[in-house]
C-alpha positions in Angstrom: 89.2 -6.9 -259.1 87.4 -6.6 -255.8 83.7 -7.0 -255.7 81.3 -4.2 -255.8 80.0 -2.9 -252.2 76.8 -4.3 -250.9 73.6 -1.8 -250.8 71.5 -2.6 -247.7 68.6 -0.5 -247.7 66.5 0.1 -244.5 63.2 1.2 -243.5 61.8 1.7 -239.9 59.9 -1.7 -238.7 56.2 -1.2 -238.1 56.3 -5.0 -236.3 59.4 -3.8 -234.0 57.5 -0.8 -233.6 54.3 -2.6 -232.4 56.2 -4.5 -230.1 58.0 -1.8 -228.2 54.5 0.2 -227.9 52.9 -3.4 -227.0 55.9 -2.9 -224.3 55.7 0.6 -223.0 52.0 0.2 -222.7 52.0 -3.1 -220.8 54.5 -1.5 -218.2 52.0 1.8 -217.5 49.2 -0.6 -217.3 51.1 -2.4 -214.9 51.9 0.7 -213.1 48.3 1.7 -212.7 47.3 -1.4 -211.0 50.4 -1.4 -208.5 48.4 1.2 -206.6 51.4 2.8 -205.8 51.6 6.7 -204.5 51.0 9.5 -207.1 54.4 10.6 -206.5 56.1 7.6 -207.4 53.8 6.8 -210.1 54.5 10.5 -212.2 58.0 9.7 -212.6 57.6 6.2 -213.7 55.1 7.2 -216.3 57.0 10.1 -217.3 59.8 7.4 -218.0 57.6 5.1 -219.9 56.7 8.0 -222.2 60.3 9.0 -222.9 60.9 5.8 -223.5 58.2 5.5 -225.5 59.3 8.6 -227.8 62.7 7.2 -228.3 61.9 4.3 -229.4 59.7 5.8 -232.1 62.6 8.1 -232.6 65.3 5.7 -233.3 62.9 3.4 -235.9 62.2 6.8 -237.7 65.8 7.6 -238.1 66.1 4.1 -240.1 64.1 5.8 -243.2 66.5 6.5 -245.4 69.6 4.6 -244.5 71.2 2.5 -246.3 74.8 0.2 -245.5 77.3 0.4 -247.8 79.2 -3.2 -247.3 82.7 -3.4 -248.7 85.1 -6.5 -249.3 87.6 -5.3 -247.2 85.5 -4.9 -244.3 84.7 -1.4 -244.3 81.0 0.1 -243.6 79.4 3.3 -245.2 76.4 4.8 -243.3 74.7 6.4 -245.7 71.8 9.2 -245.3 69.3 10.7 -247.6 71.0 14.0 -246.7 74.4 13.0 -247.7 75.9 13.0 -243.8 77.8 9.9 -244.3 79.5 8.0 -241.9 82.6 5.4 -242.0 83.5 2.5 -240.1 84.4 -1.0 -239.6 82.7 -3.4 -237.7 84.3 -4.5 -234.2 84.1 -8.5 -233.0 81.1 -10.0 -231.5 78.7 -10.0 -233.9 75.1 -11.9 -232.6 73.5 -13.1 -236.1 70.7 -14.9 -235.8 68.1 -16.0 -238.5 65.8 -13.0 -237.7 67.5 -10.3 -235.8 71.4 -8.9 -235.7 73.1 -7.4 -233.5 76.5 -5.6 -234.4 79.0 -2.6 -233.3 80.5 -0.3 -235.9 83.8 1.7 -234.8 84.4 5.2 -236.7 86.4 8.5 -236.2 83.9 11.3 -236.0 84.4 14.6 -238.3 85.9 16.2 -234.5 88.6 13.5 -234.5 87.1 11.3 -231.9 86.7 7.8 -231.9 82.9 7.0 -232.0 80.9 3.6 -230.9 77.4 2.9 -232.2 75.5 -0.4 -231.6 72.8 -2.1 -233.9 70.2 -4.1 -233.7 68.6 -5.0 -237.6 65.8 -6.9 -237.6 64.6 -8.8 -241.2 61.7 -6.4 -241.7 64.3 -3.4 -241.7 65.7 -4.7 -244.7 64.3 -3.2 -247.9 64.1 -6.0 -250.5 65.2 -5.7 -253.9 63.6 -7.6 -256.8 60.5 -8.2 -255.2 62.4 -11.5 -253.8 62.6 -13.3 -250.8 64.9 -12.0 -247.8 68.2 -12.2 -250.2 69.4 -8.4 -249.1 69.4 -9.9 -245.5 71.1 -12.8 -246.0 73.9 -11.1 -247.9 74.1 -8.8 -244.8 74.3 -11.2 -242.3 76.6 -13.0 -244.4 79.4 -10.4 -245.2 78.9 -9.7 -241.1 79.4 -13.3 -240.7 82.9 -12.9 -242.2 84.2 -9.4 -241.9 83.5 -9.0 -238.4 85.8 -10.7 -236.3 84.8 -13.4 -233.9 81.2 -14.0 -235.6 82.2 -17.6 -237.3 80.2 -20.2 -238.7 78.9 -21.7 -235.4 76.7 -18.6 -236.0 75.2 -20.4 -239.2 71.5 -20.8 -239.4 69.7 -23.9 -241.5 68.3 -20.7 -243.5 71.6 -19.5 -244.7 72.9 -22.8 -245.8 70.1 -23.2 -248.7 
């Protein structure tokens, strides 16, 4: 009898988000003291503020999702609307003790093949149980051995206790 599929739960991260705002506004500060001609500065801060905006964008669109983790390898996208999405994951997945990054591989409802990249960061992960970082650690773990190529010279000291 397999196992029962893994629930990840995520939330948007208010430290991620800080840091990509830290970011954005860094770089426009940095543009105001270049001096440079208004006509070259416009677009450039017009960039930093789309930027800006989809990065806020993408962390909002983590409320409400949640990872369904099967044994066999298979991933379930699931939203609060019910607009679920499969896949598996593809090789090269970067796990590190804080932040992972992963590709999924899916055929869309149109019949074409879809890509999507991720980056999860610990804080994304909603905790159950009121307990440590164990939701995270069982993700990174079933990425550690269902996507190919991410082995165990991937292991952090965390993982092993």
């Amino acid at each position: 009898m397999p196992p029962h599929p893994l629930t990840v739960r995520l939330r948007p991260s208010p430290i991620l988000l800080a840091v990509v705002l830290a970011a954005h506004f860094v770089g426009a500060v940095v543009l105001f003291l270049m001096n440079l001609p208004l006509k070259a500065t416009i677009p450039l801060v017009l960039l930093l503020l789309v930027s800006a905006v989809q990065s806020v964008r993408a962390q909002a669109r983590k409320r409400g999702l949640s990872l369904v983790l099967a044994a066999d390898g298979v991933l379930r996208i699931c939203r609060k609307g019910g607009d679920d999405a499969w896949g598996r994951v593809l090789p090269g997945a970067v796990l590190f003790p804080a932040v992972s990054w992963f590709s999924l591989a899916w055929t869309a409802r149109d019949g074409r093949p879809e890509r999507l990249r991720l980056m999860l960061i610990a804080s994304e992960v909603i905790e159950e149980n009121c307990g440590g970082n164990a939701q995270w650690r069982l993700l990174r773990t079933w990425l550690r051995y269902r996507a190919p190529d991410s082995g165990p010279d991937t292991l952090s000291p965390a993982d092993a206790a």
